[in-house]
C-alpha positions in Angstrom: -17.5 13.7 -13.1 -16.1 11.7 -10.3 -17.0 7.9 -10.3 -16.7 5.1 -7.5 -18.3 4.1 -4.2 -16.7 6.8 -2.1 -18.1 9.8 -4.7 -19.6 12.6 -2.6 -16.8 11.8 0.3 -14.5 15.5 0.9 -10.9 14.6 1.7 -8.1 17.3 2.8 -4.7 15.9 2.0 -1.7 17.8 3.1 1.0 16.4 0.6 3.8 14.1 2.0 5.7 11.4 0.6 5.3 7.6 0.4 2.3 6.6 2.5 0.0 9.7 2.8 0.3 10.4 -1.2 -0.6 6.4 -1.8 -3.3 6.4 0.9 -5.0 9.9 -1.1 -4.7 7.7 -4.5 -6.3 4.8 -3.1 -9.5 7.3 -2.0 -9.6 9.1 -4.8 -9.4 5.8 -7.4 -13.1 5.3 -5.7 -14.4 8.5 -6.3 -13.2 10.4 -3.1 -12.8 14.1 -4.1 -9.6 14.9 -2.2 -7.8 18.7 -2.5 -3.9 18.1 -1.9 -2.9 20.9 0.0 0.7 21.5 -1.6 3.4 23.7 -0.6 3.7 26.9 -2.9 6.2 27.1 -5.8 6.1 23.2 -5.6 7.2 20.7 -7.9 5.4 17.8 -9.2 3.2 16.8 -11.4 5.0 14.4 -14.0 3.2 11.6 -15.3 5.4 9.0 -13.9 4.0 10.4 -10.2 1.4 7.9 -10.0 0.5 7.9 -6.5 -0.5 12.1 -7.1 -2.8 11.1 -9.3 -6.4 12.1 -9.2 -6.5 14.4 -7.1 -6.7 18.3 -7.2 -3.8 20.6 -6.1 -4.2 23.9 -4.2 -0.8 25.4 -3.3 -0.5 27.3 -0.4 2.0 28.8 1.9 1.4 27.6 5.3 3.7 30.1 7.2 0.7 32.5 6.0 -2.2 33.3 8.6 -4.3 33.5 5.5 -3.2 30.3 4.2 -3.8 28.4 7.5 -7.3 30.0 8.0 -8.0 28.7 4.0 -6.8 25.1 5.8 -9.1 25.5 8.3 -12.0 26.6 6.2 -11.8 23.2 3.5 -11.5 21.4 7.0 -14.7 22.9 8.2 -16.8 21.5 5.0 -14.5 18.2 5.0 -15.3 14.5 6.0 -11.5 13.9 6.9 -8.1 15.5 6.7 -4.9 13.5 6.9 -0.8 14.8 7.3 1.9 12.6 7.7 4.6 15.1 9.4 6.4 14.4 12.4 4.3 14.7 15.9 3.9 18.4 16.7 4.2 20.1 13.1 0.8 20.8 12.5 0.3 21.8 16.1 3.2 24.7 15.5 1.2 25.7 12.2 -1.9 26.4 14.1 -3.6 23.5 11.7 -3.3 20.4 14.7 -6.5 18.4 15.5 -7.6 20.6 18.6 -8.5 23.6 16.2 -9.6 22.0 13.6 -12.0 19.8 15.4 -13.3 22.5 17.3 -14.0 24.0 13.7 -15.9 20.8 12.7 -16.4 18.4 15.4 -17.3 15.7 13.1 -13.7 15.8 11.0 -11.6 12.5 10.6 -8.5 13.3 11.4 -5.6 11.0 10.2 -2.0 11.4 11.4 0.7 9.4 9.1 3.7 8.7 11.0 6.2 5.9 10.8 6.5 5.9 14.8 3.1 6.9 16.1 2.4 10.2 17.7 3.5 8.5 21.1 6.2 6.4 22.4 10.3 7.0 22.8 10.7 6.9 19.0 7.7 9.1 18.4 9.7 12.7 17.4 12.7 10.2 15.7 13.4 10.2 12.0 12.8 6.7 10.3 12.1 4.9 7.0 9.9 2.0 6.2 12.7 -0.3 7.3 12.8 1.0 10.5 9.8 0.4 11.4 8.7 -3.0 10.1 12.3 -4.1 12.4 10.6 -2.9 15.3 7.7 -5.8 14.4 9.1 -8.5 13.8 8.9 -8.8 10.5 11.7 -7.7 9.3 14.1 -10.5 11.1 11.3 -12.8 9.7 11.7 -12.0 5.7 15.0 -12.6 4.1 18.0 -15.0 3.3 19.4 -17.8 6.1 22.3 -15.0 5.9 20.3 -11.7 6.7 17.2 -9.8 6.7 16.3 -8.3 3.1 14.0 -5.1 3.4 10.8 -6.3 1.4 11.1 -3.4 -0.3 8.2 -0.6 0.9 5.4 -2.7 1.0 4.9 -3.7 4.7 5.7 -0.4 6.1 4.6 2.4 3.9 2.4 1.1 2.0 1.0 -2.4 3.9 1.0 -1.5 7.0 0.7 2.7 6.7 -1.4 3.8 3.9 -3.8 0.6 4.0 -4.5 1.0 7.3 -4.8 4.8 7.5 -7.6 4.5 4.5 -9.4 1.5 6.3 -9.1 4.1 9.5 -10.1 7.1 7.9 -13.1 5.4 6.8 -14.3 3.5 9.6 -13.7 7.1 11.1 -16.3 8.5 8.9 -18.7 5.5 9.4 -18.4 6.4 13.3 -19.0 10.1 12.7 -21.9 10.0 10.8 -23.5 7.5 13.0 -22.8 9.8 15.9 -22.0 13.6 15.1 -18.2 13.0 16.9 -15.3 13.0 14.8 -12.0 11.9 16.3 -8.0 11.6 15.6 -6.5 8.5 13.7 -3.5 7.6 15.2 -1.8 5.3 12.2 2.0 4.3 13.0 3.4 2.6 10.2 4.8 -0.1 12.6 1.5 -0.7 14.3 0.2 -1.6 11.0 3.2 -3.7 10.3 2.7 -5.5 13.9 -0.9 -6.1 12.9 0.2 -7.7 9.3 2.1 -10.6 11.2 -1.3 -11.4 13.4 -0.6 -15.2 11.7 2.8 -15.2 12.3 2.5 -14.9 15.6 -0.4 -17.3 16.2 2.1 -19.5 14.2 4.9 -18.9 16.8 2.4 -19.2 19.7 1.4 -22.9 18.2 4.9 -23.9 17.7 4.9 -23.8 14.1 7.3 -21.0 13.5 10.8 -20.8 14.5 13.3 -17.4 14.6 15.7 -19.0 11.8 14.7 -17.6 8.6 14.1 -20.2 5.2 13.3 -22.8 8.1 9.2 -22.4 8.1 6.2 -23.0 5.8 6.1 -19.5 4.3 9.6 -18.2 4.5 10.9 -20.1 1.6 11.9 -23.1 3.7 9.9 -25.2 2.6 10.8 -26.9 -1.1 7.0 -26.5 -2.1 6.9 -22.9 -1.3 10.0 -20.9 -3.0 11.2 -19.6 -6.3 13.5 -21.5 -8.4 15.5 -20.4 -11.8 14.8 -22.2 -15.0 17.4 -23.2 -17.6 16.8 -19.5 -19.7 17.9 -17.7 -16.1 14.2 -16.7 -15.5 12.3 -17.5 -12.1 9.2 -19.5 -11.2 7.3 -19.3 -7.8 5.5 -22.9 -6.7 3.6 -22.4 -3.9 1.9 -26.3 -3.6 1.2 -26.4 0.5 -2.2 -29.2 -0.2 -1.2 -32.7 -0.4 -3.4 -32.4 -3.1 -1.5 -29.7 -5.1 1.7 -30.6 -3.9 0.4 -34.8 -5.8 0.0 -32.9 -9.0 3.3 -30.7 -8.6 4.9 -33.9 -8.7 3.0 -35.2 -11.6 3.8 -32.1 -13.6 7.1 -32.2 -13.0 7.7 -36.1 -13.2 9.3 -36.4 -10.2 9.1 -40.2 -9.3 11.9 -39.8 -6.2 10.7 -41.2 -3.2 12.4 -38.8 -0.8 9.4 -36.6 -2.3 6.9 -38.3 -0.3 8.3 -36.6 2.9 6.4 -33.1 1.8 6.1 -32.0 5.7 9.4 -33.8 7.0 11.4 -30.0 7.8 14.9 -32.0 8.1 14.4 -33.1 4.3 13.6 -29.9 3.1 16.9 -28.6 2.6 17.8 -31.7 0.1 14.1 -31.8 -1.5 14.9 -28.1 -2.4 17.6 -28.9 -3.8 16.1 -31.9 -6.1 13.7 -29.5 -6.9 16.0 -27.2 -8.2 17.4 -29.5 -10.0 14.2 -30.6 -12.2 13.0 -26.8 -12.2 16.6 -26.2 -13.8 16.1 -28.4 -16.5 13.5 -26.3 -18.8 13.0 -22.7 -19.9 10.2 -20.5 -17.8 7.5 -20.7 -21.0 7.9 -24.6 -20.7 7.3 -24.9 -17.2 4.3 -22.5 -18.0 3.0 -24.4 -20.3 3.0 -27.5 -18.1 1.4 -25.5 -15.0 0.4 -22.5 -15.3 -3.4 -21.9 -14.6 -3.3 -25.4 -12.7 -3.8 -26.5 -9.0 -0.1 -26.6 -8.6 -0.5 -23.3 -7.2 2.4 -21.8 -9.5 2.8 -18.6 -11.1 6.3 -17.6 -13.6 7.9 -14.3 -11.5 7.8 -11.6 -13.9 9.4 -8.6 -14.1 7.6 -5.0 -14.2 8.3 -4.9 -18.0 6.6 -8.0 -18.2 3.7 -8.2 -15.3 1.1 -6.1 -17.6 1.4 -7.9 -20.1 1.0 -11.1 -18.9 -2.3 -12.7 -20.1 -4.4 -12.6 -16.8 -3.8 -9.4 -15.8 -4.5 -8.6 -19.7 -7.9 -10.4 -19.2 -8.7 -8.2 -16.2 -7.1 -4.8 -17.2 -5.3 -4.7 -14.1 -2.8 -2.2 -15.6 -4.1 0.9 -17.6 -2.0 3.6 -19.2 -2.5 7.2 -18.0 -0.9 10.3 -19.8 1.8 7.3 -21.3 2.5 5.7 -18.2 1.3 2.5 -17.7 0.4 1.6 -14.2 -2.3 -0.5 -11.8 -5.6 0.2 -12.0 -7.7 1.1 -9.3 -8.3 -1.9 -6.5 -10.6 -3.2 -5.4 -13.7 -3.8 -8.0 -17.5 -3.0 -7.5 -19.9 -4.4 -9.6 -22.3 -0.9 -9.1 -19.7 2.0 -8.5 -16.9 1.2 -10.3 -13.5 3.4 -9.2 -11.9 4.5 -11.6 -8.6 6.8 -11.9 -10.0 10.4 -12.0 -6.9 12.0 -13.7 -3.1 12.0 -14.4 -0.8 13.6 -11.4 -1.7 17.2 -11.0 0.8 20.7 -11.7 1.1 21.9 -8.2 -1.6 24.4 -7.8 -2.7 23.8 -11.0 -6.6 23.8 -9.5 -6.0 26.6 -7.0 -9.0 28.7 -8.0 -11.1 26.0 -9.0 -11.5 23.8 -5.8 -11.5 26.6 -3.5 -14.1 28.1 -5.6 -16.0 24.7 -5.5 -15.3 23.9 -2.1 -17.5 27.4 -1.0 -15.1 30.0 -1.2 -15.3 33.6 -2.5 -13.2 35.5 -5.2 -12.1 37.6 -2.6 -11.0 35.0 -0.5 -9.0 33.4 -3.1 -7.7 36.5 -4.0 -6.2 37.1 -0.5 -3.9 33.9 -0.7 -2.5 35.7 -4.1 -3.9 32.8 -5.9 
């Protein structure tokens, strides 16, 4: 039995990696039933794929007309399909948004891509990378010395998988209000553009300059970085407020006057190192001890090994262990339909017979696609 506020919604996924397979967990951790359309004599399926999870796996060959008309038929009952191939693919498999919404003219149709499905770069081959550099903010996020790829969270996952579930929906929404489904165009770097909205309202007001480590939020200022404690562990302090920054100053027992210039960007560069300096002086646990859970607005960087067991995320379950792997639980919460994680990571085609069956079709349809 599924559980969570999207139970009852039918999702097609065809499988992909990094975005689309994220985006399907996300839907199905709130109840979503969504049928992974995998390729036929697959692999997957080990615990440790924890974006598969939840989900149920019919494996198909798509360079089989029967196999294509099964795609068409799931899309037919579905509220939204979504692919994340390069522009054209599904067109040349005889499965591209044309026939299919002529099948169901109410279908969501969501097309992953890192590019778009328009535009000089559209049919180009790219990684999350690429596209957040197109944005902006990848010269934004990094050391004085170079941009550092924040790993794959503003591309893939921030900026392509967010947005293609939050477009898929609002799809639906807009369907059921008027009968008319329609395609969802989500480029990874149009997500990524729209993540630095505030950065470049920041630019626009004059409070953000191209040089990295020089602005508010970039780690130039001294009261919003990371610093390394005496035992070689890390501490982020993040205390903007003059009131927070007051108490950071109090915690720490810094008495310098040069402190008192918080918003003064030609003393940051010595503050930080001051900082440093103090911060350098005791273990991670002792700095914890002295702020953690405070207005400081600080927070001791953990490590993965260390992040679910860290007391507040303890408190709120935040990670879970599935089939021996521990991993996040499902985001966000609902005090009336909980999500919840449905299952571990499926065997390719491990449910074959059993969605199609459930999904309306007949034993002798199933036993056409050799299934």
């Amino acid at each position: 039995m599924r559980q969570g506020p999207l139970t009852g919604l039918k999702i097609v996924e065809f499988a992909g990696i990094g975005p689309g397979p994220f985006c399907g967990m996300l839907l199905s951790d709130l109840g979503a039933d969504v049928i992974r359309i995998d390729r036929k004599g697959g692999r997957g399926g080990a615990p440790s794929d924890i974006t598969a999870r939840g989900r149920r796996s019919v494996a198909l060959d798509l360079k089989s007309p029967a196999a294509v008309e099964a795609c068409l038929k799931l899309m037919e009952t579905a509220d939204a399909v979504f692919e994340g191939f390069r522009p054209g693919v599904m067109e040349r498999l005889g499965l591209g948004p044309d026939v299919a919404l002529k099948r169901n003219p109410k279908l969501v149709y969501g097309r992953m891509t890192g590019w778009g499905q328009t535009g000089p770069y559209a049919h180009a081959a790219g990684h999350d990378m690429n596209y957040i550099a197109i944005t902006g903010a990848l010269h934004a996020i990094g050391t004085k010395d170079k941009p550092v790829p924040p790993l794959n969270l503003v591309g893939d996952f921030g900026g392509g998988a967010l947005y293609l579930a939050f477009g898929l929906l609002a799809g639906v929404i807009q369907a059921r209000e008027t009968g008319k489904g329609q395609v969802v165009d989500c480029a990874m770097s149009d997500g990524a553009a729209s993540l630095m909205a505030m950065f470049y309202g920041f630019k626009a007001s004059g409070m953000w300059t191209e040089e990295r480590r020089a602005n508010l939020l970039d780690g130039g200022a001294h009261f919003y970085d990371t610093y390394q404690c005496s035992d070689g562990k890390w501490v982020s302090i993040g205390s903007i407020e003059p009131q927070f920054y007051a108490l950071l100053l109090e915690k720490t027992g810094i008495t310098d006057p040069d402190f008192q210039r918080q918003m003064d960007k030609a003393a940051w560069p010595m503050l930080r190192e001051k900082l440093a300096a103090v911060i350098a002086t005791r273990t991670r646990d002792e700095w914890c001890a002295l702020m953690e859970a405070t207005d400081v607005c600080f927070a001791p960087v953990l490590d993965l090994d260390e992040a679910p067991k860290h007391a507040h995320n303890a408190a709120r379950q935040t990670f879970v262990e599935v089939a021996g792997v521990t991993q996040p639980a499902p985001a966000p919460r609902f005090s009336a339909t909980p999500g919840a994680i449905q299952s571990p990571p499926p065997q390719v085609g491990a449910h074959t017979r059993e969605a199609l069956s459930e999904w309306g079709f007949t034993d002798a349809e199933i036993e056409a696609l050799g299934s």
